[in-house]
C-alpha positions as CSV (number, residue, x, y, z in Angstrom):
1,X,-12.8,2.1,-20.1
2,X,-14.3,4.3,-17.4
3,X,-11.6,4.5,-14.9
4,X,-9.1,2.3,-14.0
5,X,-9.2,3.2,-10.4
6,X,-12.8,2.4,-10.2
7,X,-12.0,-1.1,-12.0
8,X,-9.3,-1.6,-9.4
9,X,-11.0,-1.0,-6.1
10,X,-13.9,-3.0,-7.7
11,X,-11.3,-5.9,-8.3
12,X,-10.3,-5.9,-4.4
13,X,-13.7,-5.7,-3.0
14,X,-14.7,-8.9,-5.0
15,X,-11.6,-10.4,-3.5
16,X,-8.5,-10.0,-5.2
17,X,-5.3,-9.8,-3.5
18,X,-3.5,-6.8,-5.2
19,X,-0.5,-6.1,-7.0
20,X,-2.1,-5.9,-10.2
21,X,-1.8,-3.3,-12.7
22,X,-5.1,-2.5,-14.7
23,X,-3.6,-0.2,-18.2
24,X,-6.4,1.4,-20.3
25,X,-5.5,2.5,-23.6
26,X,-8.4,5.0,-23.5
27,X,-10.1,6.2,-20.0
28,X,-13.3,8.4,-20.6
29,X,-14.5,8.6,-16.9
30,X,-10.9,8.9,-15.1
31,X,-10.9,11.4,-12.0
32,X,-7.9,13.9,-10.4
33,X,-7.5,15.5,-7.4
34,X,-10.8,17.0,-6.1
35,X,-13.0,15.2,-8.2
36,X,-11.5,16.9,-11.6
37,X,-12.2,15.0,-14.5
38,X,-8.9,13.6,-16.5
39,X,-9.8,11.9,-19.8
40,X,-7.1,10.1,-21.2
41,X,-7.2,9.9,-25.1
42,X,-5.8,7.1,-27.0
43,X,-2.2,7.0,-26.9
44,X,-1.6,8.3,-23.6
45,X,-1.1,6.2,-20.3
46,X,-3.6,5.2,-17.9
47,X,-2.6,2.7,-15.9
48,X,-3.6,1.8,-11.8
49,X,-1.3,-0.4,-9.4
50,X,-4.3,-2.0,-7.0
51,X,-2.2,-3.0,-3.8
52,X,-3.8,-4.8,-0.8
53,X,-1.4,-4.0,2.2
54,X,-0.6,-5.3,5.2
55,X,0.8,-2.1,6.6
56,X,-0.1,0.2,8.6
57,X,-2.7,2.5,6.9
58,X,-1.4,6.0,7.8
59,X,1.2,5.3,5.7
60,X,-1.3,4.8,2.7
61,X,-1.6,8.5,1.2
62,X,3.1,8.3,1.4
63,X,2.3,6.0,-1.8
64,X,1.8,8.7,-4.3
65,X,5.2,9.8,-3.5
66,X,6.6,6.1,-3.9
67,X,4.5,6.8,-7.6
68,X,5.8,10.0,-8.6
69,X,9.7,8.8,-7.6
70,X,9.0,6.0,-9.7
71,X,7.8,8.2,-12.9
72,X,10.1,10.1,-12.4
73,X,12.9,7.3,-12.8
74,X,10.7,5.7,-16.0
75,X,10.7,9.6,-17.8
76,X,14.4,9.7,-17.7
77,X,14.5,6.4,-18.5
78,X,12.6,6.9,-21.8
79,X,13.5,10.1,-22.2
80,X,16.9,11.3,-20.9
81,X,18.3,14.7,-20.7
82,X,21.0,16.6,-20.2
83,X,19.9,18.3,-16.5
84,X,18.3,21.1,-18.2
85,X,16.4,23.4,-15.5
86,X,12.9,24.1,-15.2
87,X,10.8,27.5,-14.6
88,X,7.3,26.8,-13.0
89,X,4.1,28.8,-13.4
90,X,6.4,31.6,-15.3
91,X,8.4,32.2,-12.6
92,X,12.5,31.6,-11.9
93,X,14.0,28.4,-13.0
94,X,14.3,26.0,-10.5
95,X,15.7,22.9,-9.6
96,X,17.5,20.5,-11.7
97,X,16.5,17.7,-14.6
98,X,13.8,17.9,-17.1
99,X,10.9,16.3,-14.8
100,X,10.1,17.3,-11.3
101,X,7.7,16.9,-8.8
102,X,5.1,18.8,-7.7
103,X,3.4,18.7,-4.4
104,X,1.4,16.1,-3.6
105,X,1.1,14.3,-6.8
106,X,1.5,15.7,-10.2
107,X,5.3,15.2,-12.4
108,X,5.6,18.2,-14.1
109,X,8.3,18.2,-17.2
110,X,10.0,21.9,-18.1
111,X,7.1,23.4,-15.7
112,X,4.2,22.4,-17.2
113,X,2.0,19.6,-16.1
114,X,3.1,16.1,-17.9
115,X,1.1,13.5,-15.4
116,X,-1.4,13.2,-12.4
117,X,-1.8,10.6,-9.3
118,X,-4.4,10.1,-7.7
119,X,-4.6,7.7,-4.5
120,X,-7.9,6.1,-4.4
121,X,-9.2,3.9,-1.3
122,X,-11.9,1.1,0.3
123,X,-12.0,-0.6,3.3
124,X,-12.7,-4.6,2.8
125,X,-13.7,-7.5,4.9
126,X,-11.5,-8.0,8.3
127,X,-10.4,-4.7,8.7
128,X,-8.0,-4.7,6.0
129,X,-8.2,-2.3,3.0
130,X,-7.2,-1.5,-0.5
131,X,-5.6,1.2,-2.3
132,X,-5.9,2.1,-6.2
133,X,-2.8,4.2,-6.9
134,X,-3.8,5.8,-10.4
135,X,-1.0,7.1,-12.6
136,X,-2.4,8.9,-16.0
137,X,0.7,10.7,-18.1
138,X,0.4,12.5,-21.2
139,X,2.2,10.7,-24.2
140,X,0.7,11.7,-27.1
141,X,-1.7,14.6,-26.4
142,X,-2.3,17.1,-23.5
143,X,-5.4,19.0,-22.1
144,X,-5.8,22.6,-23.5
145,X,-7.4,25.7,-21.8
146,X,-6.5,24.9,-18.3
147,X,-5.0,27.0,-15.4
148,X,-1.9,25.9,-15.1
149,X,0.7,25.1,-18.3
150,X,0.3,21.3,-19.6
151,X,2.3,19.2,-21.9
152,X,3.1,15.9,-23.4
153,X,6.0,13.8,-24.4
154,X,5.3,14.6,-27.9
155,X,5.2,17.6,-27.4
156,X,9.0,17.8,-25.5
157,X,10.1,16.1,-28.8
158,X,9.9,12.3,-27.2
159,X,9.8,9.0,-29.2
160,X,8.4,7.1,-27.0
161,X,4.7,5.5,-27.2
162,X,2.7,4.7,-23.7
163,X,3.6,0.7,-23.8
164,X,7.0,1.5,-23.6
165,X,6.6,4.3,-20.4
166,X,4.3,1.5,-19.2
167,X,7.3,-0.8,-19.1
168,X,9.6,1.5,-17.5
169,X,7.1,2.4,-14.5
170,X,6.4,-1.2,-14.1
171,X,10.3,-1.0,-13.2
172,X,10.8,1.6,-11.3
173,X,7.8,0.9,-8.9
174,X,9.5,-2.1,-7.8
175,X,12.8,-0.4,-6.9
176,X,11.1,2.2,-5.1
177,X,8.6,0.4,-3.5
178,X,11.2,-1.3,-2.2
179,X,13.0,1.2,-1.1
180,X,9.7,2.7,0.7
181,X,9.5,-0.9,2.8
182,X,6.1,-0.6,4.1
183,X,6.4,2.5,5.2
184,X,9.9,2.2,7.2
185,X,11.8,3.3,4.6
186,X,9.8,6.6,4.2
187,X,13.1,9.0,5.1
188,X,14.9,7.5,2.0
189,X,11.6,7.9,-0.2
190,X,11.5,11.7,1.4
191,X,14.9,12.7,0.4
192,X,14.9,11.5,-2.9
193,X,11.8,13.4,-3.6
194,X,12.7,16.6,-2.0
195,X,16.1,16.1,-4.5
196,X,13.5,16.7,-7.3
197,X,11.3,19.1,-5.7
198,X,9.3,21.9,-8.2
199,X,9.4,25.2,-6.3
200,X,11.6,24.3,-3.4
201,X,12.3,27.5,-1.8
202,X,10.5,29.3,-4.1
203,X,7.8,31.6,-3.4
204,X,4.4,29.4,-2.6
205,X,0.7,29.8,-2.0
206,X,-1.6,27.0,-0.8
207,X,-5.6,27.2,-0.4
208,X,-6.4,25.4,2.7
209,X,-10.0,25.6,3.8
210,X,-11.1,28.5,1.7
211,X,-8.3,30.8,3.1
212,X,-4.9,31.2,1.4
213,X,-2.1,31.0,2.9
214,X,1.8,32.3,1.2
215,X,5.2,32.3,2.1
216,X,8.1,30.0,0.8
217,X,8.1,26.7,0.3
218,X,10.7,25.2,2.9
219,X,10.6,21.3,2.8
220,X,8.6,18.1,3.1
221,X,8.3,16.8,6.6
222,X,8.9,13.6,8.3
223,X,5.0,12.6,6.9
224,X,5.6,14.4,3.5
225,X,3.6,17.4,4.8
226,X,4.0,20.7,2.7
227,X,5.7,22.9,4.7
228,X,5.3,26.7,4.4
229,X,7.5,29.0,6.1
230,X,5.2,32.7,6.1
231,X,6.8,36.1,5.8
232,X,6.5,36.7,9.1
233,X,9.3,33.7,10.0
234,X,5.5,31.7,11.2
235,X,5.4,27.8,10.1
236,X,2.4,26.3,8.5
237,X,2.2,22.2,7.9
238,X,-0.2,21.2,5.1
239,X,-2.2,17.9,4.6
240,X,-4.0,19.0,2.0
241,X,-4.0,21.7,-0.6
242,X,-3.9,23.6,-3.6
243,X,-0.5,24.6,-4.3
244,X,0.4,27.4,-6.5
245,X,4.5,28.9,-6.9
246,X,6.0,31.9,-8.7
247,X,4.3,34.2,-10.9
248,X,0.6,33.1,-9.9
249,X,1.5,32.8,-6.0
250,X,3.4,36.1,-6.3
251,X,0.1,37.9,-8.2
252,X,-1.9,37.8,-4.6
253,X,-4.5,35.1,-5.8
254,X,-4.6,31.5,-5.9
């Protein structure tokens, strides 16, 4: 399969109503953040929710945190652990569990990339629109020569195969969606995610715009914003960004 986010958003333009989930067990054409290419080899998960809502759209881009809560909760559902901590980027441990979240949209397991969202979007007939929410997690196999540290459920020593994570994140979507109520329950869906924050208070840069701006990394706000709190006590609220912590945000470049 190309892309399972392409598939969906052509599914909801040709009329269908959502609430489907469209798995691959091979993508070749699948797309992260930025337009970054994300293959997904056989035996690891790509998988799309298509949902048609009848809320109000600027709550749209809040799903990928109802997505990442809800991997989260299939992870230690497949795979539980004993709380272990996490260092990030080679920097100090921080927070608690095995799997955390990253800002916006990536689940990172032990500090190292495991999984990537990406919120995809189309506007239909009478003003209504749909959103592909594309979930691709490393199972078997992970990307080498990247950036950033990656790995895979294999890799951490899991026995688990991409049908069964399927299963779980089938799941755990539902609880959180409903948690997430359209949008009115965003407040819950915040705090749980800040609970398993990567880097929360932690030394942060973020390339907004082709500048860089640094500081620490004080919260989520009320619209799941990154917030940035600079060195000289200044606050900066980010949309949308490249976000680096410890060693790499500490080296001056990002």
């Amino acid at each position: 399969m190309g892309s399972t986010n392409t598939l969906a958003l052509e599914r909801a333009r040709a009329g269908d109503p959502g609430r489907l989930w469209l798995v691959a067990k091979r993508q070749l054409s699948g797309r992260g953040r930025r337009g970054r290419a994300w293959e997904t080899p056989e035996g690891n998960l790509a998988a799309t929710l298509l949902v048609v809502p009848d809320f109000d759209i600027k709550y749209a881009a809040t799903l990928g945190f109802v997505a990442g809560l809800a991997l989260s909760d299939a992870l230690n559902a497949v795979f539980p652990n004993a709380g272990a901590r996490v260092g990030l980027d080679g920097g100090t441990l921080l927070g608690e569990g095995r799997f955390t979240l990253k800002w916006p949209n990536d689940v990172l397991a032990e500090g190292a990339k495991l999984s990537g969202i990406l919120l995809e979007s189309t506007m239909l007939e009478g003003r209504r629109f749909a959103v592909a929410i594309g979930i691709g997690v490393n199972v078997v196999a992970h990307p080498e020569g990247l950036p950033y540290p990656a790995t895979s459920l294999a890799q951490l020593g899991a026995n688990c195969d991409a049908e069964t994570l399927f299963l779980a994140l089938s799941d755990a979507w539902l609880e959180n969606e409903r948690l997430w109520n359209g949008g009115l329950g965003l407040s819950a869906i915040r705090e749980r995610w800040i609970a398993r924050a990567a880097g929360l208070g932690s030394e942060v840069a973020v390339k907004i715009e082709g500048r860089v701006v640094r500081g620490i990394f004080e919260t989520i706000d009320d619209e799941c914003r990154f917030v940035i709190r600079e060195h000289d006590g200044g606050i900066v609220t980010v949309a949308a960004g490249d976000v680096h912590f410890g060693a790499v945000a500490s080296a001056g470049s990002a």
